[in-house]
N, C-alpha and C positions, 0 to 999 in steps of 0.2 A: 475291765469293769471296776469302776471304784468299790474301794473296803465298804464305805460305810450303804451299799446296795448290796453286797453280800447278802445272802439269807439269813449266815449264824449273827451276824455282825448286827444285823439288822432287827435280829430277835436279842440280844445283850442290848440294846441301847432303848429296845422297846422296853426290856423288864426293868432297867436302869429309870427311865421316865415314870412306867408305872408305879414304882415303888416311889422315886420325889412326891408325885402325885398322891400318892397313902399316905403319908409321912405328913402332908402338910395339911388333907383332910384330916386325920388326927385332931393334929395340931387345934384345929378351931373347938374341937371337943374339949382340950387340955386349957385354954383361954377362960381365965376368969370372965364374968359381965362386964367388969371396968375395960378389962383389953378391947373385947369385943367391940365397945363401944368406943376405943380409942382409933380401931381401924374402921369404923365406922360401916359393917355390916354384918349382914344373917348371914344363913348356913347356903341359902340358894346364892347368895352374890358368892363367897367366897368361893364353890365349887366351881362358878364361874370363870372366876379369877386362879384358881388352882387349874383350870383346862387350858389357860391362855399361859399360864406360868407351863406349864408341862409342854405346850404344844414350842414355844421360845428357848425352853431344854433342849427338847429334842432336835431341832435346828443347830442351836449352838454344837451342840454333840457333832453331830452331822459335818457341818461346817470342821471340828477339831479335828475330827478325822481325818476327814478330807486334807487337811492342813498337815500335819503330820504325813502322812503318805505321800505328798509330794515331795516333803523335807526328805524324806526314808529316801524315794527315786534318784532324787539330786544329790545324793552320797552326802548328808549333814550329819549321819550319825556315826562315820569314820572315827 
């Protein structure tokens, strides 16, 4: 079974995401109006776009993993 299907593995990379995902709702709180208006949306597009940045995390994560564990199998970290 790959790592990143693991349960514990799977629950760190989930709270790892959730927490990107806080961090960058935040963030639009912490945004003057001028920023706001620099990236050119509201509170409902950015959450939007914070699910689609969080859900492209969690893949990459996934994918590194994975990526890694194969390096580990193939003796690369002799």
């Amino acid at each position: 079974m790959p790592l990143q299907d693991n349960i514990e593995i799977e629950n760190i990379l989930d709270e790892a995401t959730d927490c990107f995902e806080d961090k960058l709702k935040q963030l639009f709180d912490e945004l003057d109006d001028t920023s706001k208006i620099n990236v050119s949306t509201n509170q409902m597009n950015w959450c939007t776009q914070v699910s689609a940045a969080g859900d492209e995390l969690r893949k990459e994560l996934n994918h590194t993993i994975e990526w890694f564990e194969v390096k580990f199998l193939r003796g690369e970290f002799k």
